[in-house]
Every structure is written in C-alpha cells, then in structure tokens.
C-alpha positions in Angstrom: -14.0 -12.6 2.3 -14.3 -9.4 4.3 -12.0 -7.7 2.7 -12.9 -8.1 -0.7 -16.3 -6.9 0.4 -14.8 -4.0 1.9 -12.8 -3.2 -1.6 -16.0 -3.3 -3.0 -18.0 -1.2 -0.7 -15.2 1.6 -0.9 -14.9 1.1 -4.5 -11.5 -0.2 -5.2 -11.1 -2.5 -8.0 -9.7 -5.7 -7.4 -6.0 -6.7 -8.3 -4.4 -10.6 -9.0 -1.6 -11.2 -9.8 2.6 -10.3 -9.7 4.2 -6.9 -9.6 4.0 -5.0 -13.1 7.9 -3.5 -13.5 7.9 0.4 -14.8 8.3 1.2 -18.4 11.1 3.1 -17.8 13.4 2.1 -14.0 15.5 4.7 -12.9 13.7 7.9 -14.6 13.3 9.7 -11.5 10.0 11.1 -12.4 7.2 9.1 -10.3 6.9 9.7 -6.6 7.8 6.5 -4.2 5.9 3.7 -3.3 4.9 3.2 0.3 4.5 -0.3 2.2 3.1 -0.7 5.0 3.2 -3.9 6.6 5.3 -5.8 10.1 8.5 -6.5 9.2 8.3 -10.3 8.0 7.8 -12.2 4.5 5.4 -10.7 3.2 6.9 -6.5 3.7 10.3 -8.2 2.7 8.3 -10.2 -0.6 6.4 -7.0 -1.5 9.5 -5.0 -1.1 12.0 -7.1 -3.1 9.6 -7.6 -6.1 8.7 -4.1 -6.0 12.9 -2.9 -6.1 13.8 -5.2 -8.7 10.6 -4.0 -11.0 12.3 -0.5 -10.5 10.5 0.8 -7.9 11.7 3.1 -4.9 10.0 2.0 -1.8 9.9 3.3 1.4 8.5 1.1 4.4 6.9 1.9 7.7 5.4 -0.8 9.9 2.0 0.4 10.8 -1.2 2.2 9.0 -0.5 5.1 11.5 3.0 5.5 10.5 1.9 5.7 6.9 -0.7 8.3 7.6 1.3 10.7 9.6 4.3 10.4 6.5 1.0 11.5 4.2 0.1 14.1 6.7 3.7 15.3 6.9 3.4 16.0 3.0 5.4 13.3 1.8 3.3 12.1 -1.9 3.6 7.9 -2.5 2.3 6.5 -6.4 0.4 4.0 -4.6 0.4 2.6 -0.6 0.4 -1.3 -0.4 -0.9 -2.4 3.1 -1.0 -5.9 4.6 -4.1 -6.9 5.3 -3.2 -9.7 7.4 -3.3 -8.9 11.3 -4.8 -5.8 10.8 -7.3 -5.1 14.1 -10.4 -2.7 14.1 -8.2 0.5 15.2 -5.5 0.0 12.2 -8.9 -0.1 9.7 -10.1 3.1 10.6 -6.4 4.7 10.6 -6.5 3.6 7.1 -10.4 5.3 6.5 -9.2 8.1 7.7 -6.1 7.9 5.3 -8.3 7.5 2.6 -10.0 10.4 3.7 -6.8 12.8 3.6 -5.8 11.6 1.0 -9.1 13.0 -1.1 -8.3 14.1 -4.6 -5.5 13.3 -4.6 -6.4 9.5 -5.0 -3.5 7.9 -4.1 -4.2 4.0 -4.8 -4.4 2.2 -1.7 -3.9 -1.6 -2.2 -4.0 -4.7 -0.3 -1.4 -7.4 -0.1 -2.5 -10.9 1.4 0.6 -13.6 2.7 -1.8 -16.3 2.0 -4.3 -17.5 -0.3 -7.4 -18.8 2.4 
C-alpha cells in the first residue's frame, strides 16, 4: 500500500489498533490534538474516540489549514490526517509540515476509513 511505503520511507512507525485513553483526562498539562480530515465519519469517528479517551481536539479540514495553525505557533501532541482522498498537492502540504515542524517532532499519523 502506498502509504505504508511512504511511512516507511519517511520513517514513521506503523500504528493498529483503537485510541489509547490518557493516564490522567482532564490534567491540563499536554498540548491538543489536531485532526485533520473532511468533515464525515471518519473526522467525526476519530474525534469522538479521541474526546471520550480525554483528549482535547481541535479539527481543521485540510493539510493546509493544519500547517498554517502550526505556522501560526499553535503546538498539537500529535496531528492525525486522513489519508483517504488526499491528492498530490495535499501530500506535499503535509512534507512541508513535517519539515516545519523539525525538532520539534510532532507525531504525524495516518487515519484510514477503510480496511482495502
């Protein structure tokens, strides 16, 4: 699958599995989650789990949107993308995310609203 491959190539371990809730919901110490997906099943799956594991979440609805929030200086614990849909131009917004994000190695994960 090319985006397993792509994990790979970039070096991002691969995930299964559900939604692992936080050891402690509510402490106020851990910076937001971002997801970035269209508005549909999969953001409003993703979103829901991630809530009621603790989480606060913000959503935007495109890889652009998500970089220019990064850009604006606004820190996420992890950015969950869907990877279904995505087109060429939304891949290399999320490169270059990657890129500015640097050090700082925010974890950039991939969410899937099928199985094939």
């Amino acid at each position: 699958d090319f985006w397993i491959e792509l994990a790979r190539a970039l070096g991002v371990p691969a995930l299964r599995g559900g939604f692992v809730p936080r050891a402690d919901p509510g402490a106020g110490d851990d910076a937001p989650l971002l997801v970035v997906a269209r508005a549909g099943p999969v953001r409003a799956q993703a979103v829901q789990a991630l809530r009621g594991a603790g989480h606060e979440v913000h959503e935007v609805e495109a890889p652009a949107a998500a970089r220019a929030r990064v850009n604006g200086g606004e820190a996420f614990d992890a950015i969950l993308v869907d990877l279904d849909g995505l087109d060429a131009d939304a891949v290399r917004v999320l490169l270059g995310l990657r890129e500015t994000l640097g050090a700082a190695a925010t974890p950039i994960l991939g969410l899937r609203g099928s199985q094939d």
